[in-house]
C-alpha positions, 0 to 999 in steps of 0.5 A: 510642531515636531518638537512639540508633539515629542515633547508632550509624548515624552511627558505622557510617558514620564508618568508611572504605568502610561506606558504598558508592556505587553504581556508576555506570550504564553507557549502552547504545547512542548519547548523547542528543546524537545525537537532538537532532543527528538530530531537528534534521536532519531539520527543517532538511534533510529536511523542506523536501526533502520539501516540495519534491518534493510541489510536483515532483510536484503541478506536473508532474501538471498537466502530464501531464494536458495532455499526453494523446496522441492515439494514445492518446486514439484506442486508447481510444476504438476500445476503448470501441466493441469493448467495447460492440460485444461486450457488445452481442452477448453480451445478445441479448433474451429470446427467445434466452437458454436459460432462456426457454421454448423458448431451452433447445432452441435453447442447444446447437444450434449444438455440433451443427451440422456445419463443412465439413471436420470429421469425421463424429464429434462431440464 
């Protein structure tokens, strides 16, 4: 029975055109070429330019840091003293701040107190 069968297959196939090839598979989009051709580019010439600009950058940092103007130097300090000078004023002791006992009369207090030259109504 095998025999058979592979003989009757051997005569279908005998006959033109019984035995189609597939059509042959259209690529889309770019040929492999252009990878390989891209990957080596960017080997070649972007990675060493990349390479050299990190070393650009890392040296001049260096020199940035050296660099540090006075005027600047000087704003920073006057600053740093205006902050503390504010936060000096801002965190009185225990005795002034409004949840101590007594401090709660004292909170308000200077809302009420008249400026000169202000109207008699308050707010």
């Amino acid at each position: 029975m095998l025999a058979t069968n592979s003989a009757q297959i051997a005569q279908a196939a005998a006959v033109p055109g019984a035995i189609v090839e597939p059509p042959r598979e259209i690529r889309q989009g770019p040929p492999e070429e252009v990878y390989i051709v891209g990957t080596v580019f960017m080997v070649i010439v972007l990675f060493p330019l990349s390479v050299a600009l990190a070393r650009r950058i890392w040296k001049k940092s260096v020199t940035a840091v050296t660099t540090f103007p006075r005027e600047f130097a000087d704003r920073l300090t006057r600053m740093e003293n205006a902050s503390k000078r504010h936060r000096s004023k801002w965190s009185g002791s225990a005795k002034d701040s409004a949840f101590s006992p007594g401090g709660a009369q004292a909170a308000g207090t200077h809302l009420l107190e008249r400026k000169q030259g202000t109207p008699e109504r308050l707010p």
